[in-house]
C-alpha positions in Angstrom: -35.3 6.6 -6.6 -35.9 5.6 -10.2 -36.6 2.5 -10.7 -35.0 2.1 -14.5 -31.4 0.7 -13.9 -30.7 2.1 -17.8 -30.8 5.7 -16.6 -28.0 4.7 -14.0 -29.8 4.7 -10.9 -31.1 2.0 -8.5 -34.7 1.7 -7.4 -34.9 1.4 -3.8 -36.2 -2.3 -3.9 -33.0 -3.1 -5.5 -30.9 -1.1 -2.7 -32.5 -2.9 0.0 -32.0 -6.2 -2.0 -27.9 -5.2 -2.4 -27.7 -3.6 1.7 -29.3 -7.3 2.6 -26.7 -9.1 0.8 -24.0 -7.0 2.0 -24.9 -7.1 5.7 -25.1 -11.4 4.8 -21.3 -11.0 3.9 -19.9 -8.5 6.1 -21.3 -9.8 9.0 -19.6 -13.7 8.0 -16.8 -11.8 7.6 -16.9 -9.4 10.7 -17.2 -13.1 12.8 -13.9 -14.6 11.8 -12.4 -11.3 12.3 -13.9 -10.8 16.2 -13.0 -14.5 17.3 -11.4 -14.5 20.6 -8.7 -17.4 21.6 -7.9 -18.7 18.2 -5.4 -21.4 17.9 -1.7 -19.7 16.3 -1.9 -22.7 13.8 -5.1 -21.3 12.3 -2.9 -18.7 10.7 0.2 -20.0 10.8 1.7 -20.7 7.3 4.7 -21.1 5.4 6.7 -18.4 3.3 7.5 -19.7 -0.6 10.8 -18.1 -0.2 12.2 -17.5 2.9 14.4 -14.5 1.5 11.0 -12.2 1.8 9.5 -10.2 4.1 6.7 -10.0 2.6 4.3 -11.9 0.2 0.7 -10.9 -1.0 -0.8 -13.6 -3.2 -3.9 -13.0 -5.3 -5.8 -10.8 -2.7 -9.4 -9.3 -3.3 -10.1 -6.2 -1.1 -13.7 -5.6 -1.8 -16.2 -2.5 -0.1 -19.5 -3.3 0.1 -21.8 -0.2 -0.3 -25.4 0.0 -1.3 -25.0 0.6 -4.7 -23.0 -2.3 -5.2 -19.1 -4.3 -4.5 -16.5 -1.9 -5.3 -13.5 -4.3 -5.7 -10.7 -2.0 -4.9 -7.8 -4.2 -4.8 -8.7 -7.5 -7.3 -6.3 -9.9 -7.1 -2.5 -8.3 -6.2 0.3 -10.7 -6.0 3.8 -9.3 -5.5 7.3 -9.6 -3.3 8.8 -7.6 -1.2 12.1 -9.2 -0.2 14.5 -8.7 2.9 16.4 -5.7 3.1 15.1 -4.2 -0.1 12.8 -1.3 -1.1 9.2 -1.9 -3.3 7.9 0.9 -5.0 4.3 0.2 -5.9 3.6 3.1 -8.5 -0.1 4.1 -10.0 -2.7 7.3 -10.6 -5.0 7.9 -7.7 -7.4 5.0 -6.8 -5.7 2.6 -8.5 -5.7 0.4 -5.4 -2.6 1.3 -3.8 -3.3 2.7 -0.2 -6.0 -0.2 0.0 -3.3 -2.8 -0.6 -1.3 -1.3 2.8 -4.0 -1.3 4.5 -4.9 -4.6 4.1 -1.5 -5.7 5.3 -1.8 -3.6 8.3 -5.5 -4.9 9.3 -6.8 -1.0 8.9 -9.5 -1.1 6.8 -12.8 0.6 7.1 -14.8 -1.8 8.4 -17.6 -3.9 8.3 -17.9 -2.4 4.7 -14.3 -2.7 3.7 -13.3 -6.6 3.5 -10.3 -9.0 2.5 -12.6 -11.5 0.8 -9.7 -13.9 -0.8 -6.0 -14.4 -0.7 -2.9 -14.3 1.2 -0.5 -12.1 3.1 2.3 -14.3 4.4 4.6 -11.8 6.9 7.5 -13.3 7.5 8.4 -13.0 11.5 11.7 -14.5 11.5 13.2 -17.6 12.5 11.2 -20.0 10.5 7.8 -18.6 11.6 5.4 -16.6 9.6 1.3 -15.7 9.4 -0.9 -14.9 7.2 -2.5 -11.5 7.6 -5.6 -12.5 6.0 -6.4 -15.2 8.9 -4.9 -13.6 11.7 -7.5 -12.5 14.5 -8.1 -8.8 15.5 -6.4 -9.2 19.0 -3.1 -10.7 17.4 -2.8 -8.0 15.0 -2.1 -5.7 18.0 1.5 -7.3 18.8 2.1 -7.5 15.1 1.5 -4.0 14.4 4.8 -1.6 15.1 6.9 -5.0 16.0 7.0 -6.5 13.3 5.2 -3.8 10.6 4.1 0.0 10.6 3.1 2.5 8.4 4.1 6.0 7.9 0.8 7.8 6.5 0.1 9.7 3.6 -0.8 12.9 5.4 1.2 14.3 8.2 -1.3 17.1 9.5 -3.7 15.1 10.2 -2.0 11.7 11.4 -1.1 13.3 14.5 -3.3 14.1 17.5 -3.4 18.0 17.7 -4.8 17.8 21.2 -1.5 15.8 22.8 1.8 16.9 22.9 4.2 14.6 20.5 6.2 13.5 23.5 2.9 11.8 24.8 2.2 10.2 21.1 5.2 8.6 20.9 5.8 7.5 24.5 2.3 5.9 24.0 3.4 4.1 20.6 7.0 2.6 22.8 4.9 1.6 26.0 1.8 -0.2 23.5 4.6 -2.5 21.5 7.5 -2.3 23.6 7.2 -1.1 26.9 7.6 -4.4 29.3 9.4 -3.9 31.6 10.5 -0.4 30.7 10.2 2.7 33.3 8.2 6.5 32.0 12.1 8.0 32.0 13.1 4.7 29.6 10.6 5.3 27.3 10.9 8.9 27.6 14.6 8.6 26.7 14.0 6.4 23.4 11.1 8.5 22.2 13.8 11.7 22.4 16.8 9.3 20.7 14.1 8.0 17.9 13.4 12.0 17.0 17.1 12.6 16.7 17.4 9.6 14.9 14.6 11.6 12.6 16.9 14.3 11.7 15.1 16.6 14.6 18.0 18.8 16.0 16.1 20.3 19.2 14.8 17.0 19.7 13.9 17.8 23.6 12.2 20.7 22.6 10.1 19.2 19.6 9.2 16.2 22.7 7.0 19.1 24.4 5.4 20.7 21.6 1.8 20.0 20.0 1.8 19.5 16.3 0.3 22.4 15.0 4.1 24.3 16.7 5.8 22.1 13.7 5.9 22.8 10.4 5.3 19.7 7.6 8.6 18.6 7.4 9.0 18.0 10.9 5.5 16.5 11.4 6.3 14.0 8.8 10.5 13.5 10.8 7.5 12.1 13.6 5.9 9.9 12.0 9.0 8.4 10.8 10.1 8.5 14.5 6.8 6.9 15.0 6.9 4.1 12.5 10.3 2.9 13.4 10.0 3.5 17.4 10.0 -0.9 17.4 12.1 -1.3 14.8 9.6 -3.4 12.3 11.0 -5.6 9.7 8.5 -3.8 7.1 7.9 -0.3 7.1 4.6 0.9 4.5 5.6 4.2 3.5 2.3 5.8 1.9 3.2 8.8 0.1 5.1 10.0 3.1 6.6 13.0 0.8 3.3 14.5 -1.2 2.4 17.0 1.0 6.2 18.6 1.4 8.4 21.2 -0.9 10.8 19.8 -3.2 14.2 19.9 -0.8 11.9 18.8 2.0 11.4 15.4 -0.2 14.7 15.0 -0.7 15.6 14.8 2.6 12.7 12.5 3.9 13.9 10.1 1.1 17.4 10.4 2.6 16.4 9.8 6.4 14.0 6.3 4.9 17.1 4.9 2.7 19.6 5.5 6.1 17.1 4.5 8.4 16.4 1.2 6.7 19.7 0.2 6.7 20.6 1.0 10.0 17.7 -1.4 10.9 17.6 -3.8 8.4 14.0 -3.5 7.4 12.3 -3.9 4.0 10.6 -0.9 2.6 6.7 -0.9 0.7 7.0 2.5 -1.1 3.8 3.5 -2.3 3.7 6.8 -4.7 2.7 8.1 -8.1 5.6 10.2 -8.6 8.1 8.2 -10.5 11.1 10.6 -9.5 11.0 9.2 -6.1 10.7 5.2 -7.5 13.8 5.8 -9.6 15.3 7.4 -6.5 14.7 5.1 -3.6 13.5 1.2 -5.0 14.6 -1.9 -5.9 11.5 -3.0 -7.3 8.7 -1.7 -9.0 4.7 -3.0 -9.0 2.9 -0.5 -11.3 -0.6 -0.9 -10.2 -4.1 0.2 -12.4 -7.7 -0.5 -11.0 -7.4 -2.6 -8.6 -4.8 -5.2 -10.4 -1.1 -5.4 -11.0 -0.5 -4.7 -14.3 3.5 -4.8 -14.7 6.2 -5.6 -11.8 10.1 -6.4 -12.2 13.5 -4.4 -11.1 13.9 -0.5 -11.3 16.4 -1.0 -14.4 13.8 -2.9 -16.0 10.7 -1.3 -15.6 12.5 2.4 -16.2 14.6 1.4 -19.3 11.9 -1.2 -21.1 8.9 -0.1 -20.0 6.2 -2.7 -21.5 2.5 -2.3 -20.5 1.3 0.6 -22.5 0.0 2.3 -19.0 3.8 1.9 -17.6 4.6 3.7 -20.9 1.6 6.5 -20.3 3.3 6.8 -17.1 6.9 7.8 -18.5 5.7 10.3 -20.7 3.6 11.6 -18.7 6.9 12.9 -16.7 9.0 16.1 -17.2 12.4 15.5 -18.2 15.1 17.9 -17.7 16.7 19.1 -20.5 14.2 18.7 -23.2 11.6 21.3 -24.6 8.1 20.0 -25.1 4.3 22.5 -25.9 2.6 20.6 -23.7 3.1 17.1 -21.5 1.5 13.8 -22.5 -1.7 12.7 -20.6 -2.9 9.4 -20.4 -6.4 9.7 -22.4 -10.1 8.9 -20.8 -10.6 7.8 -17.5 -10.2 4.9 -14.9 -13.6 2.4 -15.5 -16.5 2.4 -12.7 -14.7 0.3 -10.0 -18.5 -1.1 -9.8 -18.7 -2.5 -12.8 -15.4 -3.4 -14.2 -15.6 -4.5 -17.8 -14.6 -8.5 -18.4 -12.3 -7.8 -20.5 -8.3 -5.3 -20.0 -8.9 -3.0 -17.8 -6.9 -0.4 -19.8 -8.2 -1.1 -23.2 -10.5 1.7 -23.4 -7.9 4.1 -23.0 -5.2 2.1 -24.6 -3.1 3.4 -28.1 -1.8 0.0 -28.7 -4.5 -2.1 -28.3 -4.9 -5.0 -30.6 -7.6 -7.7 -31.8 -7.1 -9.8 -28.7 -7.5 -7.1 -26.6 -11.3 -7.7 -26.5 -10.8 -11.0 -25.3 -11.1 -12.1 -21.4 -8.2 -10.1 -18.9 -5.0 -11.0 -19.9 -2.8 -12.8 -17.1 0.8 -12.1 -16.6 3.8 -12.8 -19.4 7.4 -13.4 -18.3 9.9 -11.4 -19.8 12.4 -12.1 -17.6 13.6 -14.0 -14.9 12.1 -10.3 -12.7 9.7 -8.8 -15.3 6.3 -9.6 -15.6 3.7 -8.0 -17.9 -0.2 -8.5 -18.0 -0.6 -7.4 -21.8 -2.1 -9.4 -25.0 0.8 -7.4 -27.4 3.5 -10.1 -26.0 1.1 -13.3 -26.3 2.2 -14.4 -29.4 -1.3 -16.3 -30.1 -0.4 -18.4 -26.7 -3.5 -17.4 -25.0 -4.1 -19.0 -21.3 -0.9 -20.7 -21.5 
């Protein structure tokens, strides 16, 4: 390897000195994770409003590789409150898959790492934990009780080598099998996939996945996801890799579904059609940080960060005649080496003189809407 750092490359002394340091951290890390027989009140906490299901404070999801931290998720906070739906919107690695992940305790480790922060899941009556200090082994009765996650990709989600009757009888008898008999299980695993929209639910029970077509496999995972009925369900762009009418069906089967259970839904997707469509609320995300949040009406009828704007045009509208559709110029910064300064600016049309200054932190505009952006400082820097 070169050893001049101005040409972009690292000299091998310098990798070894960055490996070292990560293996230092990851393995600190890897420790508190591994603990066996942890007291509950090590990660028990409190919720700061009792009305959410979920709260994520100021976390920092980092990945230590050898050419340095890449700080993939760098300092979220947002809501996601009882009963209601959370679309979290942004262009690919912006951070938004890492953020699920992080609630669900599924990151790639020892190099992936929550390295500051809360995640406060609220379990009901009066009792709730924070994801961030909760042991490995506890994260096994949390997982599909009290949260799960429908995947991004249905083809490969699934096993190909067991029948789907065998995945999701494994799923019921894991989180919710005491006491239950192989018919029992057998029985809710063929009600959840009618409950999925699947008509010859018996039949679809027998099959392997590679007999169903994408549609279906993605009716599974849903079948899946909601086979405990979690308080939180992490959909993660469960319609991007189905046709148009497909979509609009999934989208149908989540809204009905959630209200027949009463669960909260973390919608994550760049495809603003299906925000307007299904959520209450909306977190647009960009490199790693939250860069506008409030309520669908909000964010859709006064957009206010310049990237949220980017975002709308960016869109197809029906109805009205254009040569060619607005893209956002440049490109997201090295997640490596983020600059000190708006992450956006570089590709930012409105940017003015305070834009170079440190990164902005978030305005109120509204009782819901929140904006990280210098144009609505009004020279009241760091207040």
């Amino acid at each position: 390897m070169s050893k001049k750092n101005e040409t972009g490359y690292l000299s091998a002394k310098e990798s070894r000195r960055i490996s070292r340091e990560n293996r230092r951290i990851t393995d600190q890390l890897e420790k508190r994770h591994k603990r066996k027989n942890v007291p509950e009140s090590e990660y028990l906490t409190q919720m700061k409003d009792p009305n959410n299901a979920l709260e994520i404070e100021n976390l920092h999801t980092y990945f230590f590789s050898d050419v340095g931290t890449v700080r993939a998720v760098d300092g979220v906070s947002f809501d996601v409150p009882i009963g209601k739906t959370v679309g979290v919107v942004g262009e690919s690695g912006c951070g938004k898959s890492v953020t699920s992940l992080s609630i669900m305790q599924l990151l790639q480790r020892p190099q992936g790492q929550i390295v500051d922060g809360e995640i406060r899941l609220n379990l009901g009556n009066g009792k709730c934990y924070d994801i961030t200090k909760t042991p490995t082994e506890r994260m096994q009765n949390l997982r599909g009780n009290y949260m799960s996650m429908i995947f991004q990709e249905p083809m490969t989600s699934l096993n190909p080598v067991f029948r789907i009757g065998a995945q999701l009888d494994e799923v019921i008898a894991l989180h919710d099998g005491e006491g239950k008999s192989k018919e029992e299980i057998k029985e809710r695993s063929i009600h959840l996939l009618e409950m999925a929209g699947i008509a010859n639910c018996e039949g679809v029970y027998n099959m392997f996945p590679h007999e169903l077509s994408g549609g279906m496999r993605q009716r599974v995972m849903i079948a899946m996801a909601l086979s405990c009925n979690p308080k939180l369900i992490i959909a993660d762009e469960p319609t991007t890799a189905l046709d148009v009418t497909i979509q609009a069906q999934i989208l149908d089967l989540l809204r009905n579904l959630k209200n027949k259970i009463n669960s909260s839904i973390m919608l994550i997707t760049h495809d603003l059609g299906v925000i307007a469509e299904m959520a209450d609320y909306v977190v647009v995300m960009y490199a790693g940080r939250v860069v506008e949040k409030g309520t669908v009406e909000e964010i859709f009828a006064n957009p206010a960060h310049p990237y949220t704007i980017g975002l709308m045009a960016s869109k197809p509208v029906v109805g009205k005649k254009v040569d060619k559709l607005y893209s956002i110029p440049g490109k997201v910064p090295n997640p490596i080496n983020m600059p000190d300064y708006c992450y956006f600016k570089d590709r930012c049309e409105m940017q003015v003189e305070k834009c170079s200054g440190e990164y902005p932190h978030m305005i109120q505009l509204s009782p819901t809407h929140m904006v990280s952006c210098y144009r609505y400082f009004d020279g009241k820097v760091g207040e």
